[in-house]
N, C-alpha and C positions, 0 to 999 in steps of 0.2 A: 216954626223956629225950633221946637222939639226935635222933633225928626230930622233939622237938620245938624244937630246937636249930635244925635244917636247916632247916624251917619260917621260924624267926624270921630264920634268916640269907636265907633266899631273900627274904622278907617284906620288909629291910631292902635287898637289894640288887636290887630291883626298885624300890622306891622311890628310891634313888640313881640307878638309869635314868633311871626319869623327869625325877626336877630335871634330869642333863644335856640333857634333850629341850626342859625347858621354854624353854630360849635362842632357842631352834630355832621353837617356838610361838610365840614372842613375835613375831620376823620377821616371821610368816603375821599377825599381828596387825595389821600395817603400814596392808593395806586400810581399816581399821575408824577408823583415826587423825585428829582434826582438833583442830586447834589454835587456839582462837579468841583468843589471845593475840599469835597475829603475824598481820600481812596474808598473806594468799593464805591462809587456816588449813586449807584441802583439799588443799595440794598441801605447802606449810613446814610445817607437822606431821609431813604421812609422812618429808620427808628429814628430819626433826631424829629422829624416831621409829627409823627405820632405820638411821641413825650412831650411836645411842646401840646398838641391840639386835644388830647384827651385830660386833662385838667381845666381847660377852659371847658369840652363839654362837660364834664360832672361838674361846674358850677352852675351851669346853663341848665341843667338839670333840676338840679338842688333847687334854683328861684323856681322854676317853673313850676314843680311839687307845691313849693309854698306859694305857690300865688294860683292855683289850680287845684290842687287837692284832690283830683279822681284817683278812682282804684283802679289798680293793675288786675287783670285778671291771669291768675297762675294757672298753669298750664303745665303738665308731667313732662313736658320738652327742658322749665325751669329746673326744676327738681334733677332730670336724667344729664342736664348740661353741668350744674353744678357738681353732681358727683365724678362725672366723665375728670371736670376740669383738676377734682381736689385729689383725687383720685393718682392721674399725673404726678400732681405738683409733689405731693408727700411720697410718694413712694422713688420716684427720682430722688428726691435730697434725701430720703434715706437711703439709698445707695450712695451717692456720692458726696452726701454732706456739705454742699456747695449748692446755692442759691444764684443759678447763673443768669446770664440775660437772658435767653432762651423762656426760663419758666417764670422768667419777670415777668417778660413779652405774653408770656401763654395766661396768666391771671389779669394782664390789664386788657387783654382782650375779653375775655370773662365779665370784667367792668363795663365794658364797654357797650357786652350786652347787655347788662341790668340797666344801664342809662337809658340805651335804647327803647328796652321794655317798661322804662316809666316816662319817656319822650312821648312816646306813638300815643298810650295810654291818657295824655293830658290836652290834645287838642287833635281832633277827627282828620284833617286834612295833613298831619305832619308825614301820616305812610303815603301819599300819594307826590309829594315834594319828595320823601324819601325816595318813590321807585325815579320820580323824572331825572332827581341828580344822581343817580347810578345809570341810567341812561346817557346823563349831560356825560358822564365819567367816561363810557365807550365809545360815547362820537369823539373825544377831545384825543382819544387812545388810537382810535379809527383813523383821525387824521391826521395825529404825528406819525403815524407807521404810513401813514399813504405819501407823505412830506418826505421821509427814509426812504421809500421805495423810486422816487423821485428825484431823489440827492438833491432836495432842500434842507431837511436835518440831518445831522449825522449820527449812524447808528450805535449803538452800544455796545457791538460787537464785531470784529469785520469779518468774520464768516458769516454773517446774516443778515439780509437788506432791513428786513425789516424785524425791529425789536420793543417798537414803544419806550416805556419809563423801562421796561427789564434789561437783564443784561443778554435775553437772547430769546430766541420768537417763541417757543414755548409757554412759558407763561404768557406772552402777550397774546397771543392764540386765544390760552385760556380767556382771557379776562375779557375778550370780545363774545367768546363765544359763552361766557355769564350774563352779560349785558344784553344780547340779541335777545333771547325768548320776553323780557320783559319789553323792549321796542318793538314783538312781534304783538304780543298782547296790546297795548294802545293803540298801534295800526289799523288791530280787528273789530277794537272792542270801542274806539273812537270813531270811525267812519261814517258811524249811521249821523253824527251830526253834520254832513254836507247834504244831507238829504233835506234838513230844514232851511226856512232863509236865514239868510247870513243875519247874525244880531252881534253887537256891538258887547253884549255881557259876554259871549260866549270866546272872545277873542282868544284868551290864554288857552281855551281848549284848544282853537285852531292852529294855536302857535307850537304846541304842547304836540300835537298831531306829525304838525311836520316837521318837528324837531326828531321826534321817532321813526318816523319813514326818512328823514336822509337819515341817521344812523343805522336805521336796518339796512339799506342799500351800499351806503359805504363799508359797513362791515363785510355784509357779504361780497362785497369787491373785494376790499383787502384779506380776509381772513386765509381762502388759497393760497398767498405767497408767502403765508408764515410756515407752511408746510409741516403742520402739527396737525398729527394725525387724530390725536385725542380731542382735540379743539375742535376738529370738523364733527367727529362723531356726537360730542356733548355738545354741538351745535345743533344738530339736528335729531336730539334725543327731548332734549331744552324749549326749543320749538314747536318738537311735535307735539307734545306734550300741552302747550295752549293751545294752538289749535285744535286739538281733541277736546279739551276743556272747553272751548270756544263752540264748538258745532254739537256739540252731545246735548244743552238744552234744548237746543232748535229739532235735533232729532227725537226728545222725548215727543215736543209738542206738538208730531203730526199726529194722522187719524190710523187706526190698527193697520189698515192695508198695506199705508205708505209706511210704515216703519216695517213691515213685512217683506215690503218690496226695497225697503233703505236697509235690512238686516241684510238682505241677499248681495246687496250691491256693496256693502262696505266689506263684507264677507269677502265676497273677490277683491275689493280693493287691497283690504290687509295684508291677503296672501300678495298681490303683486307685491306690496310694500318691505312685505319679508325677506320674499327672492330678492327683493331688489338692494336691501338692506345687505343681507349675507352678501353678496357682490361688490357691493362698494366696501365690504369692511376687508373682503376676499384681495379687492384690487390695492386697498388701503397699504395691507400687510406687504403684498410682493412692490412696492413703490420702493419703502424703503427696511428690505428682508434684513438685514446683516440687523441692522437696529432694531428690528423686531424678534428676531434671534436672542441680540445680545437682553434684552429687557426678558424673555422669558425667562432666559440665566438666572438674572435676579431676582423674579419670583419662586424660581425653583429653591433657591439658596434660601431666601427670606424667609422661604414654607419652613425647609430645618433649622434656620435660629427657632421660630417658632413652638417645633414642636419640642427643643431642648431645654427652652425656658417660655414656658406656657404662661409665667405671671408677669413675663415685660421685664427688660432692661433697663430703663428708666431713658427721659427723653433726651434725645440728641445724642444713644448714646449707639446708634445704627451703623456708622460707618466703621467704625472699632470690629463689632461682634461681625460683619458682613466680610471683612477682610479676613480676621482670623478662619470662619469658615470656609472660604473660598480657597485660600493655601488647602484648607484640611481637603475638600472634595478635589482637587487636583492633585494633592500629596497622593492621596488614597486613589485616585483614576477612578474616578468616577465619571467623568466625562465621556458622556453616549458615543461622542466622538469630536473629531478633529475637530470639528466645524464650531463646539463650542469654547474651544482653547482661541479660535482666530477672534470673535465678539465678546469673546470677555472683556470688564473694563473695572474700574476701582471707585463707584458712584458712592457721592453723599448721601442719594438716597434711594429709597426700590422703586421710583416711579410707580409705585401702586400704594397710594397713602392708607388705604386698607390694611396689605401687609405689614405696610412701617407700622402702624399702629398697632397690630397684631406682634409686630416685634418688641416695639417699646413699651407700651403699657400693659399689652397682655389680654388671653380670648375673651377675659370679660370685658374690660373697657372696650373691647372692639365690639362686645353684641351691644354694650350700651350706645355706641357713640351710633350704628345703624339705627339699631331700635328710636333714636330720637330723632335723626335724620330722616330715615322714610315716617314717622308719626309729623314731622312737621309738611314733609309733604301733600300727606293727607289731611291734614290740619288746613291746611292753605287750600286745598281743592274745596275742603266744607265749608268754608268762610268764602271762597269766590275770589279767592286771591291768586288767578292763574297766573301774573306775573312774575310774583315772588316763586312761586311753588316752581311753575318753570324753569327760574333760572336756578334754583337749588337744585333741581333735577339739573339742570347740566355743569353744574359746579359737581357733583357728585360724580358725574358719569369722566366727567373731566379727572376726578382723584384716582378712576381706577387706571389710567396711563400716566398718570405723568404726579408733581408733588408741591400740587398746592397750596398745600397746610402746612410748607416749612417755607413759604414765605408770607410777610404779613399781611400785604392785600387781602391775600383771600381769606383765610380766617376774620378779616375784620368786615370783609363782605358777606363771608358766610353767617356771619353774628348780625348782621341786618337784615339776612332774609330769615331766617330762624323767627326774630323780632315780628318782620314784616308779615309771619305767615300764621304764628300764632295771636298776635297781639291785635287781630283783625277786630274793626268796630261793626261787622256784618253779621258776627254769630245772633242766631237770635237767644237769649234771655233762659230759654226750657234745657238749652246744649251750654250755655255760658259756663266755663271752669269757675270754678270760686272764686271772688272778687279779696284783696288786701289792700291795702294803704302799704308801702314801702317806707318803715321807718327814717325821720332824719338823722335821727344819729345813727344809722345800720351806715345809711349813705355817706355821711360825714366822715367815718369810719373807714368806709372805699378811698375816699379823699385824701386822706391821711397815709394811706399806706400807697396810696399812688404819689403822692407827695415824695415821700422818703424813699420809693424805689427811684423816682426821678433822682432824685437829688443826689446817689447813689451811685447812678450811672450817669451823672453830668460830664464827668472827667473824659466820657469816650468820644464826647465832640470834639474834643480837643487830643483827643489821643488818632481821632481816625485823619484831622488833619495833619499832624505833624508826620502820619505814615505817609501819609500822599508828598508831603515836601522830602521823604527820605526814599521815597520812590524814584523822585524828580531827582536827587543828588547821588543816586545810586554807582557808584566808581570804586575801587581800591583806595585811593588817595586819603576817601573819607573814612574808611571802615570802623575806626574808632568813636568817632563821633556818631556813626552811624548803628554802632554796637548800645552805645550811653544811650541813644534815644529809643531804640526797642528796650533797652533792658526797664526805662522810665514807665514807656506805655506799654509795658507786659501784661499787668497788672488787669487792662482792660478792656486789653486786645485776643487775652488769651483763646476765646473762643475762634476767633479767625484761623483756618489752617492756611492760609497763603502770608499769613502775618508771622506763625511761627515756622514757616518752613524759610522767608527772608531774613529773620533772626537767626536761624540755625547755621541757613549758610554763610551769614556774615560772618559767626563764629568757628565756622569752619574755614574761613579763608582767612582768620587771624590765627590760627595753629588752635583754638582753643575746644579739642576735638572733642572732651569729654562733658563740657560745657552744651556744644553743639549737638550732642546726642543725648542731652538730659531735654532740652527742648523737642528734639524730635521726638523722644519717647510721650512727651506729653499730645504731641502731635498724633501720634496714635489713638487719642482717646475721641478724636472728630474726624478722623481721615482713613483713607484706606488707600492714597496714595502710594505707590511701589517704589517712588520717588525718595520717599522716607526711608525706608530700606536702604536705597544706593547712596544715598547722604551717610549713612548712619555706616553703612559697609564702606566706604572710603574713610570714613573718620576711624573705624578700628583698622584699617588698610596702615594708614599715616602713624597710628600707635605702634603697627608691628603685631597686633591680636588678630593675627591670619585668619583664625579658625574662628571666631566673631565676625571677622568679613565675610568671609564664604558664607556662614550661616543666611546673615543680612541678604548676599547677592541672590543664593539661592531662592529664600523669601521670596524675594521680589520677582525671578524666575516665575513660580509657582502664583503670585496673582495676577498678573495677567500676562498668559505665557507666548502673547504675539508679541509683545516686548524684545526687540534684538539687543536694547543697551545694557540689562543687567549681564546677558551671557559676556556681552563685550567686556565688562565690567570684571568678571569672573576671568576671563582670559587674562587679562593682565594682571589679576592676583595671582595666577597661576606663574604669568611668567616671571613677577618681582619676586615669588617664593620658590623658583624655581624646581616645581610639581607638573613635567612634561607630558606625561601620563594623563593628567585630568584635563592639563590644558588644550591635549590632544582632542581629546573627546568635546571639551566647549567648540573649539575651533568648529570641529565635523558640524557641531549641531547649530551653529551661529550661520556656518557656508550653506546649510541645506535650510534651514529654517524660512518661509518667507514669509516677509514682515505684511501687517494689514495694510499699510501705505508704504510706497515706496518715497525716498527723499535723500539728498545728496549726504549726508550726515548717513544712511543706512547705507549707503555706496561707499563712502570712505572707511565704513566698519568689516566692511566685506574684505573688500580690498585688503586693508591693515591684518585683518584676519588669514586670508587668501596667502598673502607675504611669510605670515609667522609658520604657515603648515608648512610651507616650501622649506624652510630651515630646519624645521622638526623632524621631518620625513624622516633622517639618518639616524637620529639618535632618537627617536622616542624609549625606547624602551631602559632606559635608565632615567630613574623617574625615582622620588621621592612624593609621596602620597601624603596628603593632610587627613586630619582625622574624619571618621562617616557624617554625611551630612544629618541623620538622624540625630546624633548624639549633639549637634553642634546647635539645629533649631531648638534642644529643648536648653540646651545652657543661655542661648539667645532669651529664650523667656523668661 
């Protein structure tokens, strides 16, 4: 009767685990979220998503602590993450004095790992439910993008069959290709239990098993048509990486000779793996050249923000500094050549989170934030945690193409493997970091300030729906109304640059030109759109401030100079001002110039262009000249 007592109480207080875990799962859910009720629904989903589910976990937290009481074992991953984090945060709002969402976002994931690292900490099985629902996360990811590809769902983007929860295959790439190394590890590391007979206790492993092997298979099915090249490579960086971890004990344990004769053999296996490596990354590049072109651009540019401000910008504040220098190395002709004026483009970010990081925070946060990154690696490899350490290895190798860390999935999965690889209950005792208690009121504390940033940015659920209904009524008719309600949700929408460039032009198609480019100017400070320019150069157009137009057009000329509509743009400044001379010279460079795509809109520019030199022909040379465009960029600024 005892035992059957003990039974039921264990029964019951294992199911109590779990609910507190479930807060925690929910989190990890975050990836999966889209919200077709507000505008942006790929990105305002996950932050409405993650405000809502990280207060519930830090409660879930908080009991578990009091009804648990283990110590966390601290780890210099803690300490270097903390600093990386505060590091950021302060030196940001001291530049800009504004506490945005952005560095909301970037502390409450911070939170998020401390929870983490007193969850795993409180009950031995929480990391092992943690790696299976990152797992459950890329079959669920696996098969809504296999459902896209099959026009069951429909995509998030229509240039892209398949996109998952994101707005475009890129990330969704990613986030398969983080989830496989840890479904390659239970594959490997779970198989030896078909070798015994089948038992009845062991069921959740068997289930657990081939819940991993169909997500490694369907990954690897889907993951080629997302045609993310980064995805593939941190795919098979991620992988390889457990399975090396996986076969290196098996190889210590033979007898001298066979490891002799296993040095020789792996020996030529690697070189083949290398050639073979170099080739696939070789055929990667020329797949899709012009893109791979255009991203060294960006690294190249990103290198001189870098070395002009060595302490960091402060965060989010990449696309600003990456435009002004881009005008400056084209103003200047720097460009090696033609071929990088045709792949230029105006990115939110340098697809290498490395350099953004190196741009924004600066060379030392950037040795701290590797420094903790490969230490949690090998952290993970001492503790026997190939699946976490794996998939951090290809979340890593994933940041140096593409820009993980400015959307919040990954940060809040990178904060789980971090957790998962340090917080390991394998260390033995002689290597254990120093054990603490995490105070309650340190935590209550977390709570609190998570609290009041929530409660802070509540208004944006309701501000990113009413964008979505002023999207949906988008006409002339409404403009007014449709001015009163951006100018409402300004407030909370400011961060969005697709939110102030439909403010802007709303106000530019009410005449309210200088209204319309006080918006745009703020638009500069997250975009490097060339777009903003041509808005902002028709609104001095509309004033009569010729020489503020020109500047604006030419601008925009100058960041991405396969662009035919600024020249168009400048054409007919030229011909309202009537300056035959310059608009001669646009004309020439508009009719020879060819565009990176062709489209009936750069056919009808030609053409209209084509027309105007025919008229011109006779009289060019009476000509009234606007002022140089040197002097006119720096009055612009």
């Amino acid at each position: 009767m005892e035992i059957e007592c003990k039974k039921i109480q264990d029964g019951i207080k294992g199911i109590g685990n779990i609910l507190l875990l479930l807060p925690l799962l929910a989190v990890l859910c975050t990836a999966l979220i889209v919200n077709d009720d507000l505008a942006n629904p790929t990105v305002s989903g996950k932050y409405v998503w993650f405000g809502i589910a990280l207060p519930v976990c830090m409660l879930s937290g908080l009991l578990a602590l009091l009804l648990k009481r283990k110590a966390v074992r601290l780890s210099p991953v803690d300490w270097l993450l903390t600093a990386f984090c505060f590091w950021g945060i302060g030196r940001t709002f001291f530049l800009t004095g504004e506490f945005s969402l952005r560095l909301s976002l970037f502390f409450m994931v911070w939170v998020f790992y401390v929870v983490c690292r007193l969850m795993f900490a409180q009950v031995i099985y929480y990391q092992k439910i943690a790696q299976i629902s990152l797992v459950a996360v890329g079959l669920f990811g696996a098969l809504w993008g296999t459902g896209q590809l099959h026009g069951y769902f429909p995509s998030q983007h229509s240039l892209f069959p398949t996109t998952g929860s994101f707005y475009n295959s890129g990330p969704y790439g990613g986030l398969l290709s983080v989830t496989l190394p840890i479904a390659v590890y239970y594959v490997l590391n779970d198989f030896q239990i078909f070798n015994r007979r089948f038992e009845w206790k062991h069921l959740l492993r068997y289930i657990g098993w081939g819940m991993c092997a169909i997500t490694l298979l369907i990954i690897v099915t889907i993951l080629p048509s997302t045609l993310s090249r980064g995805a593939w490579i941190a795919s098979l960086c991620g992988s390889g990486w457990v399975v090396f971890c996986h076969l290196l004990p098996k190889m210590k344990n033979k007898p001298g000779n066979a490891i002799q004769k296993d040095r020789k053999r792996t020996g030529l296996i690697f070189a083949l793996l290398v050639i073979a490596f170099v080739a696939f990354v070789s055929g990667v590049y020329h797949l899709k050249k012009d893109s791979a072109d255009g991203r060294l651009l960006m690294w190249k540019v990103a290198s001189g923000i870098i070395k002009e401000h060595p302490q960091g910008i402060g965060i989010g504040r990449f696309p600003y500094y990456y435009g002004e220098y881009q005008v400056r190395y084209f103003y200047d002709n720097k460009a090696v050549h033609s071929h990088e004026e045709l792949v230029a483009g105006s990115p939110e970010y340098a697809f290498n989170e490395y350099l953004q990081i190196g741009v924004e925070h600066g060379i030392i946060p950037l040795i701290v934030f590797l420094s903790l990154s490969v230490y949690a690696v090998y952290v993970g490899f001492k503790n026997r945690e190939h699946g976490p350490s794996g998939a951090l290895v290809s979340l890593l190798c994933f940041a140096f193409f593409s820009y993980p860390f400015s959307l919040l999935p990954f940060p809040i999965v990178y904060a789980v493997l971090l957790a998962l690889c340090v917080n390991s209950n394998k260390a033995s005792s002689a290597t254990a970091p120093k054990q603490a208690i995490i105070p309650t009121g340190f935590l209550l504390a977390l709570f609190v300030s998570v609290l009041l940033l929530i409660h802070q940015r509540y208004p944006i659920y309701e501000a990113y729906r009413e964008w979505k209904i002023a999207r949906m009524l988008n006409n002339s008719a409404i403009d007014d109304k449709q001015a009163l309600n951006f100018q409402l949700y300004y407030l909370y929408l400011k961060h969005e640059s697709s939110f102030l460039f439909e403010y802007a032009q709303c106000l530019n198609r009410l005449g309210r030109h200088q209204e319309s480019n006080r918006i745009l100017t703020e638009m500069k400070n997250i975009s490097c759109d060339p777009m903003i320019d041509n808005v902002m150069g028709r609104n001095f157009q509309s004033m009569k401030q010729y020489g503020q137009a020109e500047a604006c057009f030419r601008r925009s000329c100058l960041m991405v100079p396969s662009r035919l509509y600024p020249h168009y743009l400048l054409m007919k400044l030229y011909k309202e001002h009537r300056d035959t001379v310059k608009m001669k010279k646009t004309i020439i460079t508009l009719l020879e110039k060819e565009p990176k795509v062709n489209s009936p809109a750069i056919k009808q520019m030609k053409e209209e262009a084509a027309e105007f030199n025919r008229r011109l022909t006779p009289r060019c040379s009476t000509a009234q000249a606007l002022p140089s465009f040197k002097g006119r960029m720096e009055t612009a600024k």
